[in-house]
TIRO-2110 file (N, C-alpha, C; in Angstrom, 1 decimal):
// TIRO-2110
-19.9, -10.7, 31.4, N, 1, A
-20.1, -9.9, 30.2, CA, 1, A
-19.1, -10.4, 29.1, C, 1, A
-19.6, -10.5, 27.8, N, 2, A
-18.9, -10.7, 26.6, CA, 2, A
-18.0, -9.7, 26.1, C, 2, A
-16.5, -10.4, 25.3, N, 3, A
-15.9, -9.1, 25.2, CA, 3, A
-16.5, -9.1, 23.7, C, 3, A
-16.5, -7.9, 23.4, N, 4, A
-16.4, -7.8, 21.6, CA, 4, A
-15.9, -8.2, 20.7, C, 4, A
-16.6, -8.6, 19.8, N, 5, A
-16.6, -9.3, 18.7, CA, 5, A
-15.3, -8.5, 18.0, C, 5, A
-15.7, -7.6, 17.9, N, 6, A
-14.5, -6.8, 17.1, CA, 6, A
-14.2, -5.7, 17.2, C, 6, A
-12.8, -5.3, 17.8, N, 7, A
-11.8, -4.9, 18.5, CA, 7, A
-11.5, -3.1, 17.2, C, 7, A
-11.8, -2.4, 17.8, N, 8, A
-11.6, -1.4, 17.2, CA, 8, A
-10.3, -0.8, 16.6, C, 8, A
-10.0, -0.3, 15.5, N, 9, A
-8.5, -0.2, 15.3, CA, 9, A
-8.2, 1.2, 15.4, C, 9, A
-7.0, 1.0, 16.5, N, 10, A
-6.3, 2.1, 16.5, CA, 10, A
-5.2, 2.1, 16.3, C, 10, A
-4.2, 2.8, 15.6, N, 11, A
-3.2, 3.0, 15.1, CA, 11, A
-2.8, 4.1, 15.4, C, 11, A
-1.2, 3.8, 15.9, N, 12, A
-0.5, 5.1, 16.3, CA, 12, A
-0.4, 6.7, 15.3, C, 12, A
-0.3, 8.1, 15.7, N, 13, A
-0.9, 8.7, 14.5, CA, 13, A
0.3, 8.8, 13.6, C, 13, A
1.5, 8.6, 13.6, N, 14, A
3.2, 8.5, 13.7, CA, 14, A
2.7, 7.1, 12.4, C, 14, A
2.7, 5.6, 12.9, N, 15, A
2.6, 5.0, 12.2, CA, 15, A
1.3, 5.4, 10.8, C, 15, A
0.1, 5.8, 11.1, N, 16, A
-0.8, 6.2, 9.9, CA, 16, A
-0.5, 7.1, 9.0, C, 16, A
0.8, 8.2, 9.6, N, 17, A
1.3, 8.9, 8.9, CA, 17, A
2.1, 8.7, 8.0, C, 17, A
3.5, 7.8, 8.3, N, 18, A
4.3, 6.9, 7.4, CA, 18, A
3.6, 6.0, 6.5, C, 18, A
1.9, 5.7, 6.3, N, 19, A
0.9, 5.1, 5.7, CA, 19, A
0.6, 5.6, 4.6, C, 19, A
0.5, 6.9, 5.0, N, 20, A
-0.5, 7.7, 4.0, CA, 20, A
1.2, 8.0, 3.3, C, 20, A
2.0, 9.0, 3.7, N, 21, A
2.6, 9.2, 2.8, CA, 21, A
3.2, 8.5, 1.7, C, 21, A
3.1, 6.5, 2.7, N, 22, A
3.9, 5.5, 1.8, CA, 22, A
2.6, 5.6, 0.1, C, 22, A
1.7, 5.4, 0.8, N, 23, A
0.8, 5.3, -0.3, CA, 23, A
0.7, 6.3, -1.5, C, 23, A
0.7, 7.6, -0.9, N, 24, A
0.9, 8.8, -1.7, CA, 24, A
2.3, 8.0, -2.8, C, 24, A
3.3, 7.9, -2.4, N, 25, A
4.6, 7.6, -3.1, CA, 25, A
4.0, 6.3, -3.9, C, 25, A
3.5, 5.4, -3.5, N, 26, A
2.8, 4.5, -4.7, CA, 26, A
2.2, 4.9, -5.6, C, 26, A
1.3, 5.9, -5.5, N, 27, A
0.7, 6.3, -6.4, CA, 27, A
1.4, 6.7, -7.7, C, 27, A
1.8, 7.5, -7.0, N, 28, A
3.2, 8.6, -7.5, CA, 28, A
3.5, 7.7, -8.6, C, 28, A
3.9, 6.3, -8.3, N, 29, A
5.4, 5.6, -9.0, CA, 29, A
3.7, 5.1, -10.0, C, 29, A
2.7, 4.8, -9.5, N, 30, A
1.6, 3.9, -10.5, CA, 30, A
1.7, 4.8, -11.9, C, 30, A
1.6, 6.0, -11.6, N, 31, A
0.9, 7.2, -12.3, CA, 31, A
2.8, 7.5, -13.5, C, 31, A
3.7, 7.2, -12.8, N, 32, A
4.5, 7.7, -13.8, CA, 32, A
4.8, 6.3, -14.6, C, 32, A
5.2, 4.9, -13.8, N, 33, A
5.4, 4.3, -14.5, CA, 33, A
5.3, 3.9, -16.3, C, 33, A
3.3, 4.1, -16.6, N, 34, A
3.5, 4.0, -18.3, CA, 34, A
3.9, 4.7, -18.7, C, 34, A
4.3, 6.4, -18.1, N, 35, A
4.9, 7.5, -19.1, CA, 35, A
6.3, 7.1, -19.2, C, 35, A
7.1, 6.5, -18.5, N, 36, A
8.6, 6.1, -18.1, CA, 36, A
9.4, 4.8, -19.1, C, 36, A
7.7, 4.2, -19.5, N, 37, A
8.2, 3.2, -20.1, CA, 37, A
7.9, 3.2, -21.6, C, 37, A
6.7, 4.0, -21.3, N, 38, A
6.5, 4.9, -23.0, CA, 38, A
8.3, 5.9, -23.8, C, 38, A
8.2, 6.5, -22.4, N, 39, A
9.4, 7.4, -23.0, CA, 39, A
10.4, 7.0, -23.2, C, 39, A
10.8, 5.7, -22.6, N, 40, A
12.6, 5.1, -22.8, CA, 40, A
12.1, 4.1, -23.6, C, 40, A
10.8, 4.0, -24.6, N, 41, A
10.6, 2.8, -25.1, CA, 41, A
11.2, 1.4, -24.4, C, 41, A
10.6, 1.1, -23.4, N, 42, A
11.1, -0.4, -22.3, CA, 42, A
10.1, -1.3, -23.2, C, 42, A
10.3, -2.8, -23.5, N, 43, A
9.6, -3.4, -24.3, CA, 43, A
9.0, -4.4, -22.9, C, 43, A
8.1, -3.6, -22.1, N, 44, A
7.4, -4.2, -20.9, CA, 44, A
5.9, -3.3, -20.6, C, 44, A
5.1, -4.5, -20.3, N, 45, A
3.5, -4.1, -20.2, CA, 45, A
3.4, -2.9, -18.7, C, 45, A
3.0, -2.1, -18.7, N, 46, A
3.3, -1.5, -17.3, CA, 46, A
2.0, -2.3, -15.8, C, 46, A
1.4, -3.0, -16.5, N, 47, A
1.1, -3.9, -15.6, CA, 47, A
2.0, -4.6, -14.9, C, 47, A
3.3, -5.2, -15.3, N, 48, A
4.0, -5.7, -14.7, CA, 48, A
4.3, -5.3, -13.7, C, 48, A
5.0, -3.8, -13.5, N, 49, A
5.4, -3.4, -12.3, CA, 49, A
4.4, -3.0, -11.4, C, 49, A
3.1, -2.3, -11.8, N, 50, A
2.0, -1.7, -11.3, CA, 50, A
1.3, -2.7, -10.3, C, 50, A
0.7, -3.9, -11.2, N, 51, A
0.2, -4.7, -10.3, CA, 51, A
0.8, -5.1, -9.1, C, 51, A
1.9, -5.9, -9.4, N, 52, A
2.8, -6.2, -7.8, CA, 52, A
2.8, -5.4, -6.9, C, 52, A
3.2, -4.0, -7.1, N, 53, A
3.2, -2.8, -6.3, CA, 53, A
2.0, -2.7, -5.4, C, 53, A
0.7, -3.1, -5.7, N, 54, A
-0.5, -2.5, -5.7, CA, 54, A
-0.8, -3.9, -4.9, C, 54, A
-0.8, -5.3, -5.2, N, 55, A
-0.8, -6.1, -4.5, CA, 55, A
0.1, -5.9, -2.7, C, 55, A
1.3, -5.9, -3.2, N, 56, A
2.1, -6.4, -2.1, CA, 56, A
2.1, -4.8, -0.9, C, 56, A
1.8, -3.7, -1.2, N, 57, A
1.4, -2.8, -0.7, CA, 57, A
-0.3, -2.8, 0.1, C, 57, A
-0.8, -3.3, -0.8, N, 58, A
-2.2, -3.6, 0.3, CA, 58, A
-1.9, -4.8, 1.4, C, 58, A
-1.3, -5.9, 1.0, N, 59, A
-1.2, -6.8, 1.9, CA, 59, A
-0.6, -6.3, 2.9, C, 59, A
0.7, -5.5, 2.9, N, 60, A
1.7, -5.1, 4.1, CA, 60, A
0.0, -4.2, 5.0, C, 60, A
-0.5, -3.2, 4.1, N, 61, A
-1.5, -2.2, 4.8, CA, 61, A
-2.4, -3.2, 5.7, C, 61, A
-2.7, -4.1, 4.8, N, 62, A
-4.1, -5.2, 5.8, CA, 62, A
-3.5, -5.9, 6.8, C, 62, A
-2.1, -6.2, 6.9, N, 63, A
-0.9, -7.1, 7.7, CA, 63, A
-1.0, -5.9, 9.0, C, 63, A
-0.5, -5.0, 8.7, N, 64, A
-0.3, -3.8, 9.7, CA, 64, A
-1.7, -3.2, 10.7, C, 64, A
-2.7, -3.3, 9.9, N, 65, A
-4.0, -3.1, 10.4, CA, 65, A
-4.5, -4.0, 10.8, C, 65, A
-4.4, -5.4, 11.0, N, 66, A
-4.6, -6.6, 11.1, CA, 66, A
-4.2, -6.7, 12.8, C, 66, A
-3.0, -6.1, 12.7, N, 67, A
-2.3, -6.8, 13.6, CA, 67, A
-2.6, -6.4, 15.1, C, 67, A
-2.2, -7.5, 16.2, N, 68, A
-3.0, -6.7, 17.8, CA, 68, A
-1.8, -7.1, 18.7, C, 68, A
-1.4, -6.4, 19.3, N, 69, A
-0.6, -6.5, 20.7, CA, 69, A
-0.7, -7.5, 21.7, C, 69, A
0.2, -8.3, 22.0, N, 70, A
-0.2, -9.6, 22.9, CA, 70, A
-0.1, -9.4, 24.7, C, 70, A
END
């Protein structure tokens, strides 16, 4: 018998938890950022910080979900 193609993901409920909340707190920081940089007048696009954030936070997510026990 073949094993499967593709291995179902389960994730501890502990680790999905620290997930969701991390994400919640990104958000959080997406959503205040242009008002933060509006209000102290900062002479920076708020893409700058947003994008990276939004990048390097999915990658860790797809790294972590990605990943299988040897």
């Amino acid at each position: 018998m073949q094993a499967p193609l593709v291995m179902p993901l389960v994730v501890p409920r502990r680790v999905r938890l620290w997930f969701e909340i991390g994400w919640v707190v990104i958000i959080a920081k997406c959503l205040a950022v242009p008002w933060m940089i509006a209000r102290w007048q900062i002479p920076v696009h708020p893409g700058w910080v947003i994008i990276p954030t939004l990048i390097f936070a999915a990658l860790v997510t797809l790294l972590v979900l990605a990943h299988r026990e040897a």
